[in-house]
C-alpha positions as CSV (number, residue, x, y, z in Angstrom):
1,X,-200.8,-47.2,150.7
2,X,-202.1,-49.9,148.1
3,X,-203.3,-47.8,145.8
4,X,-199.7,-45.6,146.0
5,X,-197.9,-49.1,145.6
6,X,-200.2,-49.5,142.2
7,X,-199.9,-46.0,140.8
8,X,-195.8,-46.7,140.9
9,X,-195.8,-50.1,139.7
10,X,-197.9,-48.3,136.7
11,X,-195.5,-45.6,136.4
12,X,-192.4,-48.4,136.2
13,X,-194.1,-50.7,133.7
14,X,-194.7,-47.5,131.7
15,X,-190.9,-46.5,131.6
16,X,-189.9,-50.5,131.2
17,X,-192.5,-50.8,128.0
18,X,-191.4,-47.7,126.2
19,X,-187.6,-49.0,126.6
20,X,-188.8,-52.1,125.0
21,X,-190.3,-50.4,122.4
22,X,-186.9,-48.6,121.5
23,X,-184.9,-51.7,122.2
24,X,-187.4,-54.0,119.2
25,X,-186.6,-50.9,117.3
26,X,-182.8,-51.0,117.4
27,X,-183.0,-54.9,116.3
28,X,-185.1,-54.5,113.9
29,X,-182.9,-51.2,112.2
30,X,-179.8,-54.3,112.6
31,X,-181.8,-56.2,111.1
32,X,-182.6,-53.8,108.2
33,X,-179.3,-53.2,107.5
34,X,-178.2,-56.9,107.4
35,X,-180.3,-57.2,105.1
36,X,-179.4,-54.1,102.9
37,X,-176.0,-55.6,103.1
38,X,-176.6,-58.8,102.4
39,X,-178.8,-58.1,99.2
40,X,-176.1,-55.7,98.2
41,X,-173.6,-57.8,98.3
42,X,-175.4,-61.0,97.3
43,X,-174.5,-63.0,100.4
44,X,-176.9,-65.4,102.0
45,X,-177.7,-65.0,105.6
46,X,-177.6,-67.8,107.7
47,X,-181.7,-69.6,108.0
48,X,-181.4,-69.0,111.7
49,X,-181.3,-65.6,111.2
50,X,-184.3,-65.6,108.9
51,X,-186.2,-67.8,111.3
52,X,-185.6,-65.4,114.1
53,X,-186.6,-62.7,112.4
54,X,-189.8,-63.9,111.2
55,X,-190.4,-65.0,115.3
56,X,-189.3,-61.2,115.8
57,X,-192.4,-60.6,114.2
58,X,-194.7,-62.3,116.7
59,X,-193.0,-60.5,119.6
60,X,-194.1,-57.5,117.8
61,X,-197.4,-58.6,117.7
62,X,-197.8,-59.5,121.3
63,X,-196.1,-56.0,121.6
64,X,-198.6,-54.4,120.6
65,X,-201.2,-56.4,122.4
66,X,-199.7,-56.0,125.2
67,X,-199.5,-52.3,125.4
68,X,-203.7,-51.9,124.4
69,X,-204.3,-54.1,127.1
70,X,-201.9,-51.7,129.4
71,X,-204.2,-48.5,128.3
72,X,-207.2,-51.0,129.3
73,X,-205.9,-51.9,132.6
74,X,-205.2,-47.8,133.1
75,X,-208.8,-47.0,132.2
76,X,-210.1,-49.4,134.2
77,X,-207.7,-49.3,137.7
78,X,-205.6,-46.2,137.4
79,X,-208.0,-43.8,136.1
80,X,-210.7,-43.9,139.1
81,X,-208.6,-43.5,141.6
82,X,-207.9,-39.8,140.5
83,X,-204.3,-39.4,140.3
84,X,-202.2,-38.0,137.9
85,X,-200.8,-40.2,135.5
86,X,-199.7,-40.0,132.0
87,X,-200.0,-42.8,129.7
88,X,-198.1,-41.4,127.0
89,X,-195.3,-43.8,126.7
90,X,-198.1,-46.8,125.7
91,X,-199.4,-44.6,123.2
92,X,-196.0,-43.7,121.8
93,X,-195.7,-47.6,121.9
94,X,-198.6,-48.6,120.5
95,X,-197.8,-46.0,117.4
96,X,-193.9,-47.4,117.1
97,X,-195.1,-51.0,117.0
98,X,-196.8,-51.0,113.7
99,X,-194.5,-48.9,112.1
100,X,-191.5,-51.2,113.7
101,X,-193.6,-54.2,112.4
102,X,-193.7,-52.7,109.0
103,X,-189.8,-52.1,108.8
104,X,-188.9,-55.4,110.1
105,X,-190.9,-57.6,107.6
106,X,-189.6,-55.1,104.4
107,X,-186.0,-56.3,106.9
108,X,-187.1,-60.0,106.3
109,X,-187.7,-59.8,102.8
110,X,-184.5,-58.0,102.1
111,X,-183.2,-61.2,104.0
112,X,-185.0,-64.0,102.4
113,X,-184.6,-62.9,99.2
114,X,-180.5,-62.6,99.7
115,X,-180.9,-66.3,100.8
116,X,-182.4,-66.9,97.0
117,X,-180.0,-64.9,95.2
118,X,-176.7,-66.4,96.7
């Protein structure tokens, strides 16, 4: 009955982290296109914005972190006790992460540099 119990909780967190992933990467394409828009337009975005997108980046990080230590934690408890379960979604995740980090600090430059030109 525990181990059941565990094996589901695995199988939620799974589901919950890849929606994560997908909801980092819809704020980071906003973020993206703010600041398309706002270098296009020469408008300065607000320094808020540029502060919480640079802290953005840190929540990426511990993202990513996060989702090796889930594929440890798997290996470790999951794996021996024998069932079947995929860990697909953390891999998916741990793939997006880099790639979201990548396109949300090309989205901060875009934004700092819109903050210079205005």
């Amino acid at each position: 009955m525990n181990e059941e119990r565990l094996i589901q909780s695995f199988k939620k967190g799974e589901l919950l982290y890849l929606r994560l992933t997908y909801i980092m990467i819809t704020i980071t394409v906003i973020l993206f296109a703010v600041g398309l828009y706002a270098v296009k337009m020469i408008v300065a975005v607000p320094a808020a914005i540029i502060e919480a997108s640079a802290m953005f980046l840190y929540v990426n990080l511990a993202h990513f972190i996060y989702g090796i230590g889930r594929i440890i934690y798997y290996v470790s408890k999951i794996r021996p006790l024998g069932e079947k379960v995929s860990i697909k979604r953390s891999f998916i995740s741990i793939i997006l992460s880099p790639v979201n980090a990548l396109i949300l600090y090309i989205a901060l430059i875009f934004i700092a540099l819109s903050s210079c030109a205005a």
